[in-house]
N, C-alpha and C positions, 0 to 999 in steps of 0.2 A: 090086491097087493100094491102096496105105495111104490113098489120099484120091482121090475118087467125087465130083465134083458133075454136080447138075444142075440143071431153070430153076430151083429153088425148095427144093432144099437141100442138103449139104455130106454127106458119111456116113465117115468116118473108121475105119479098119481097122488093128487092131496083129495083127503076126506071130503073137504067142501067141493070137490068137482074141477081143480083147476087141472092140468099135466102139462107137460116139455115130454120133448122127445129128442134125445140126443145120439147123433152118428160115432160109432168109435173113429171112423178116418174123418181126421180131422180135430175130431173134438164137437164137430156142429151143432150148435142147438139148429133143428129145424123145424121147430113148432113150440109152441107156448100158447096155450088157450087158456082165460080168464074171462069171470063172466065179470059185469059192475053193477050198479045199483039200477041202468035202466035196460038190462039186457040178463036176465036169471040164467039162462044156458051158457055157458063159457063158450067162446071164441073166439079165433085163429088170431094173434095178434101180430105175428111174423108174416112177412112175403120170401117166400119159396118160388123160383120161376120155375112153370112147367116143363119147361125145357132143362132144366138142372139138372147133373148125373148125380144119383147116391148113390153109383156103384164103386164108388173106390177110385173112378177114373181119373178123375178132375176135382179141385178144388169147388165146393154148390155155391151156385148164383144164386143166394139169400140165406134167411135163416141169421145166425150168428158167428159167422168164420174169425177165428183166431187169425191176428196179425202178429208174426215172430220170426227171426229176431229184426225183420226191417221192414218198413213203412213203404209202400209201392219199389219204386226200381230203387235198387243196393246202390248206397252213396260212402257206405263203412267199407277199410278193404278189408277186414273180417269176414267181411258178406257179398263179395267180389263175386263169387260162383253161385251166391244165389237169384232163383226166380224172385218175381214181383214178389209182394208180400212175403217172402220166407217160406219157409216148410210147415209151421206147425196146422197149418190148415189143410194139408197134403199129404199127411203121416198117419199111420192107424197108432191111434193112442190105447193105451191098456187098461183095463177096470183096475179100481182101487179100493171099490169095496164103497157102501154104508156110509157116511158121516153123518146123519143125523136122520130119524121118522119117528115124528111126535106129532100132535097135534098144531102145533106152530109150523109145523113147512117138514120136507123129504130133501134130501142134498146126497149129493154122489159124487167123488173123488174119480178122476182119469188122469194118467200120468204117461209124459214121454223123455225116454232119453236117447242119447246117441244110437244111432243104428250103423250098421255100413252105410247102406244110404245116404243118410246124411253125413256121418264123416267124409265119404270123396270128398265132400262142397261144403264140408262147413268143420274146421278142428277143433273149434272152442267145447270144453266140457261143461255139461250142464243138467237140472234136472227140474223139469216142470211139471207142476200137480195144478191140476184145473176142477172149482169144487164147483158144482150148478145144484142152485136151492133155491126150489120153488114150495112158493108159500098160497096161502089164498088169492092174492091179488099183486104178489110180488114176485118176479123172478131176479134171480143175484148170480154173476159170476164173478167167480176168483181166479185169477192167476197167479200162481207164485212160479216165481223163476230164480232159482238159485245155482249158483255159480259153487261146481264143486270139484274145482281146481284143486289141486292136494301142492302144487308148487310153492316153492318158497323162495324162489328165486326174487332180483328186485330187479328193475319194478316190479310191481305186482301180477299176476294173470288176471290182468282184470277182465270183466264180460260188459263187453259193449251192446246195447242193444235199443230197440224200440219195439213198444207193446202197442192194441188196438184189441178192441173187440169193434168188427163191422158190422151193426147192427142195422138188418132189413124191417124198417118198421112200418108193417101194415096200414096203410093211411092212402086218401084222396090225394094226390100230390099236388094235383091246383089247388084246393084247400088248405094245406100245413101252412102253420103260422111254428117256428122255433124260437124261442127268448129262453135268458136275456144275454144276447149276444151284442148289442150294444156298446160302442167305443173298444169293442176288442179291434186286436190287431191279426188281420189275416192274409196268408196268401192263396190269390186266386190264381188256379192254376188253370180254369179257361180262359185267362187271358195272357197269350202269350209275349205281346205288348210291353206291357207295364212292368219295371224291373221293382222290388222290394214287396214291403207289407202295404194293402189297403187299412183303411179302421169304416170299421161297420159303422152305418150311420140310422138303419133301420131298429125299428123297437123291436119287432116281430122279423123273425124272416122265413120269406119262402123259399119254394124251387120251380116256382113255376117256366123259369129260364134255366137249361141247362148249368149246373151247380157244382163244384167242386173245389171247395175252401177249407182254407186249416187253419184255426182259428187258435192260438197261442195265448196262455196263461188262462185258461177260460176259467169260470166258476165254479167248475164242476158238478152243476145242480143246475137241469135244464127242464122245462118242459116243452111238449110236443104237442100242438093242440088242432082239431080242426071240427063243424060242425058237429058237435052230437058226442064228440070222443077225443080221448089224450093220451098219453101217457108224458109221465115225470121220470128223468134218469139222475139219480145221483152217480158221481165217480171218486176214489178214492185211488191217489198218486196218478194221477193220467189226468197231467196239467193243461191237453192241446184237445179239440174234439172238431170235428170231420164232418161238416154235410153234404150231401152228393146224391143226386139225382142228375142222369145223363140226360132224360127230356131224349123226345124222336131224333132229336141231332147226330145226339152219342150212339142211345140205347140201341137204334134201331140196327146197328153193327156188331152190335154184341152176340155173339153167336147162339148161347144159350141162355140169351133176355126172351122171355113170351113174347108176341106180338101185343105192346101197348104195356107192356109189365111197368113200365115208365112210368107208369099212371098212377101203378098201385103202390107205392109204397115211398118211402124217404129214409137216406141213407143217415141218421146219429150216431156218430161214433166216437166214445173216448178212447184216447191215448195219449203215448210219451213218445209223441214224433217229431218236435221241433228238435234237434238233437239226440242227445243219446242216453240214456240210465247206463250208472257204472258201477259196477258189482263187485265188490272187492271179493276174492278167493274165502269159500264158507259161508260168505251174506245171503239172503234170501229178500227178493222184493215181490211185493204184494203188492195188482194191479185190481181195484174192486167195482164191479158197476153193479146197481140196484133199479131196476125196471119196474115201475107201480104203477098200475091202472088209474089215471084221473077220473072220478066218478060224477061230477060236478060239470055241468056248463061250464069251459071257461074259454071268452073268446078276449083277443082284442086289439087294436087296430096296427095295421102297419107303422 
């Protein structure tokens, strides 16, 4: 069967052997396995810390967690009463059914809207559908977020917001090489120092030093390389993208990091976080990223 659910998650099956497996709280992708040209058995391309709850409790430390409506600690006063990252990676989201099983890939719709819950902490109306479509050597997620404001008052209800997909991607962390980030402008946020934007001046970059930058108007089309293996991400509207790896400094504080989970993996993430997406009453914005297996050698120098 190309699509598997049960109480508490979705697991998506392609003919050629690839699958995801996604949490309804949350929305989580927490696996994606794809084989390439030098490895015929698909596997694990996500990092999942062992230590991560997927019972509902906590937000998982890996995988692919939804960033909604705000990018780390709330700077909007919309988003005053909310936690880090927002809620949409902390809410059980609903099946929505099928959207596509062909031979070309499986995709499956979850969608959330207002609950009590989240109205105590959060008044804006809204309605978000998240589609995940996995193909042979591709995984895609969608976010749409529409503003379904029925006001007509002026100004407008607008919805202020910022998107991210945090993607944990399975990788040697002393080995990742990321381009082309290159003369972008970014802020580093482990330095608490330095006030403004740096500008990258590396071709390649790592993390082999504690890492955590946001990198403003990026190209939206990065690859991710290191000995033997890659992955390419395209994004679509999610003009700022996020690398992050805490390194023993951070990580080893983190409650539910593995011991040395540092090692395994590097955080690329697109989003709309240098400010804010503004959603006029009835619009619909669509945040798109596309994850594809590098099958190819491709290395090169810092």
């Amino acid at each position: 069967m190309p699509v598997q659910q049960s109480a508490d998650r979705i697991i998506l099956n392609h003919p050629k052997g690839s699958s995801a497996e996604i949490l309804l709280y949350g929305a989580t992708v927490i696996s994606w396995k794809a084989a390439d040209e030098r490895h015929a058995e698909p596997f694990e391309r996500l990092f999942v810390s062992s230590k991560a709850s997927l019972d509902a409790s906590k937000p998982v430390r890996g995988g692919i967690p939804i960033v909604f409506p705000c990018f780390g600690a709330p700077t909007h006063a919309d988003h005053s009463r909310l936690s880090q990252h927002g809620f949409a990676r902390s809410e059980a989201w609903k099946w929505d059914g099928t959207v596509m099983d062909n031979e070309a890939g499986v995709s499956v719709r979850l969608t959330l809207e207002p609950t009590p819950k989240i109205r105590a902490v959060y008044s804006k109306p809204f309605h978000l559908s998240y589609v995940v479509t996995l193909a042979e050597h591709q995984l895609s997620t969608d976010l749409h977020v529409k503003n379904t404001s029925t006001s007509t008052d002026y100004p407008p209800d607008v919805l202020e917001f910022q998107a991210l997909f945090h993607n944990y991607i399975r990788a040697p962390a002393s080995e990742v090489l990321i381009h082309p980030l290159q003369n972008l402008k970014y802020l580093d946020k482990t330095d608490s120092v330095f006030q403004g934007l740096k500008t990258e001046t590396r071709d390649g970059v790592d993390v082999r030093k504690m890492t955590d930058s946001v990198y403003e108007d990026a190209p939206q089309n990065y690859e991710v390389t290191w000995p033997g293996g890659g992955l390419a991400l395209k994004s679509v509207n999610l003009k700022d993208v996020v690398t992050w790896n805490p390194q023993a400094e951070a990580g080893s504080k983190i409650g539910d990091m593995e011991d040395g989970g540092w090692e395994r993996y590097v955080c690329l993430e697109p989003g709309f976080v240098r400010g804010f997406e503004r959603l006029e009453p009835g619009r619909t914005w669509i945040g798109q990223q596309v994850l594809s297996v590098i099958h190819e050698e491709r290395r090169m120098n810092h």
